[in-house]
C-alpha positions in Angstrom: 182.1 113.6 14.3 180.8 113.2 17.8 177.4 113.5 16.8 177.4 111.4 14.2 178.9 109.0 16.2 175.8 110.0 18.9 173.4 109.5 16.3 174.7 106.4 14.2 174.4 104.5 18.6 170.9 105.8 18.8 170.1 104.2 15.2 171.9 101.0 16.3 170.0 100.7 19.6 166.8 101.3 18.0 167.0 98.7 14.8 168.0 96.4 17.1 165.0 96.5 19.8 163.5 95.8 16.6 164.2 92.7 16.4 161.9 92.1 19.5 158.6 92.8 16.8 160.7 90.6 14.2 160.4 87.7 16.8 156.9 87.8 18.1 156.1 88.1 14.5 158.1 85.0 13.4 157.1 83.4 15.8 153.3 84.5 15.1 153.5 83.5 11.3 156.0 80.6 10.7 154.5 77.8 10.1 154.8 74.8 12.9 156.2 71.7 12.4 154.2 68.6 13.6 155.8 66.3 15.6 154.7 62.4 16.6 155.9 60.9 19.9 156.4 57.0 20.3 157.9 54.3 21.9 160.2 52.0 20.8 161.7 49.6 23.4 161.4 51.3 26.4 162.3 54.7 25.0 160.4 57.6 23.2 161.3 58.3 20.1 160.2 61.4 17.7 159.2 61.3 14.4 157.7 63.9 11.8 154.4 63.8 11.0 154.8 64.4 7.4 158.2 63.1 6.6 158.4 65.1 3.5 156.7 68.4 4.9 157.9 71.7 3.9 157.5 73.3 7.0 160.8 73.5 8.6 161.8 75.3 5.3 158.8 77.4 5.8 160.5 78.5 9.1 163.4 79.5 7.7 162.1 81.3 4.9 159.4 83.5 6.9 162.4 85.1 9.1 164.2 85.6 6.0 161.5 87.4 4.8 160.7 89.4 7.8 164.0 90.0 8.3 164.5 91.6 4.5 161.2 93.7 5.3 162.3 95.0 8.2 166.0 96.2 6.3 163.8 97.8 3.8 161.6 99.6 6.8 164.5 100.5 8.8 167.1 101.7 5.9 164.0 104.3 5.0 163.4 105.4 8.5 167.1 105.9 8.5 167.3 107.9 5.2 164.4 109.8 5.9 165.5 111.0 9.7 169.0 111.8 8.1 169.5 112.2 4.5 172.9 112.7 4.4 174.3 109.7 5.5 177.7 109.2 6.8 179.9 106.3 7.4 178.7 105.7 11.2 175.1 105.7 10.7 175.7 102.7 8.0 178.0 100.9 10.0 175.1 101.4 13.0 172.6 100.2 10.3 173.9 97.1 9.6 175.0 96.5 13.3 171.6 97.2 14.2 170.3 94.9 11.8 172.4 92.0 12.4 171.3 92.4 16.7 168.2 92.6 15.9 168.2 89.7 14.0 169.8 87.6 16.7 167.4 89.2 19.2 164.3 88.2 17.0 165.8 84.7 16.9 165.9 84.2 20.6 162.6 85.7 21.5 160.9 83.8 18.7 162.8 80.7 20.0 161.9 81.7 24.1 157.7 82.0 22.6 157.6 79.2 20.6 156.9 75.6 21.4 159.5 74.0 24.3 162.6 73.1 23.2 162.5 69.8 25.3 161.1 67.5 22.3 160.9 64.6 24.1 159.4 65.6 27.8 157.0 67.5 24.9 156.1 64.1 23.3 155.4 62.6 26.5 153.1 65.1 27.9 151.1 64.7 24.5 151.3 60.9 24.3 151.8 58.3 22.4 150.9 58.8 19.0 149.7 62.4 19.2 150.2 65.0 17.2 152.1 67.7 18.7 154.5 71.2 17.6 158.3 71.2 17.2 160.1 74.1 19.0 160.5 77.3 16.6 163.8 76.6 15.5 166.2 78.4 12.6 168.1 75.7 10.4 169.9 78.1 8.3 171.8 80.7 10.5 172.6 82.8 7.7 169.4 84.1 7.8 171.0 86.6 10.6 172.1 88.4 7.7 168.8 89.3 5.5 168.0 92.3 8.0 171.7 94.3 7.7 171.8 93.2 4.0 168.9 94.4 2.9 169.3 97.2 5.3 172.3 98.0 3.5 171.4 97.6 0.0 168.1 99.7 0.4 170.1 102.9 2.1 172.4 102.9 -0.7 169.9 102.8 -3.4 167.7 105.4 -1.8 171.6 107.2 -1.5 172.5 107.2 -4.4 168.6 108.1 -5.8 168.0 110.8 -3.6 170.7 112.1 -1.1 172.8 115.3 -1.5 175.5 115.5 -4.6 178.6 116.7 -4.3 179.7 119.8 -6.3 181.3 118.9 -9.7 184.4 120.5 -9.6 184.9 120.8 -13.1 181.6 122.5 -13.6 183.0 125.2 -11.2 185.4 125.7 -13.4 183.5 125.9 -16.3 181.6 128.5 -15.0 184.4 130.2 -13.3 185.8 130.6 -17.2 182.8 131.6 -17.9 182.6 134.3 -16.0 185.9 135.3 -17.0 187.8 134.7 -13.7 191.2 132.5 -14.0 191.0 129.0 -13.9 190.7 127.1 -10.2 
């Protein structure tokens, strides 16, 4: 049990540094959301650019996505380094998953644009055209990585890992063989 303990920590640690390639690839490949500063008596205001833009959806979806490709990568990494499975190195999977997750949403959040929006539209100007900060409207998201994680490990379980004996074909064949029944 210890070592499966020592091994399902090791899998948890690594998933979750993971989630440092999730982030600079979010925040590489979402798509940025324009922004227009102005002023209305005496005070900036912000606006969207395209009021009816799609792509603070496009945010969300592109770390959902990532996030479901990397629980596909990591739950076959993890079934091919240890086939057999075990109740600690799933529970590691998923806990790895959902860190990770959170750790991709902060660096992605820490590269992208500043989070100040108006000291942002200022420095641009009035009028000018300028990105909002990488920012993830629907925090459920958090869970595509240990989901898919999960749902992937037990498919490729259930396909491919060891089988348990049947008993009652041992005693078939135990008959068989003419010894008495188990």
């Amino acid at each position: 049990m210890k070592t499966e303990v020592r091994e399902a920590a090791v899998v948890a640690v690594v998933v979750a540094l993971g989630g440092v390639l999730l982030g600079v690839l979010w925040w590489w490949l979402a798509p940025s959301v324009p922004l227009v500063g102005d002023v209305v008596d005496k005070s900036w205001v912000v606006y969207f650019k395209d009021s009816e833009g799609e792509q603070a959806v496009g945010v969300d979806g592109t770390f959902t996505l990532l996030a479901l490709a990397f629980g596909l990568v990591s739950a076959v990494a993890v079934f091919l380094w240890r086939r057999r499975g075990g109740v600690p190195l799933v529970v590691a999977l998923a806990l790895g998953g959902f860190l990770g997750s959170l750790l991709a949403w902060r660096v992605g959040v820490w590269l992208g644009p500043a989070e100040d929006v108006i000291a942002h539209a200022k420095e641009a100007g009035k009028g000018v055209t300028f990105s909002a900060p990488l920012k993830l409207g629907a925090k459920g998201a958090w869970l595509a990585w240990p989901l898919g994680a999960l749902v992937v490990h037990l498919g490729l379980t259930a396909l491919f890992g060891p089988r348990d004996a049947d008993p009652y074909q041992r005693q078939l064949e135990a008959q068989q063989l003419g010894a008495p029944p188990v």
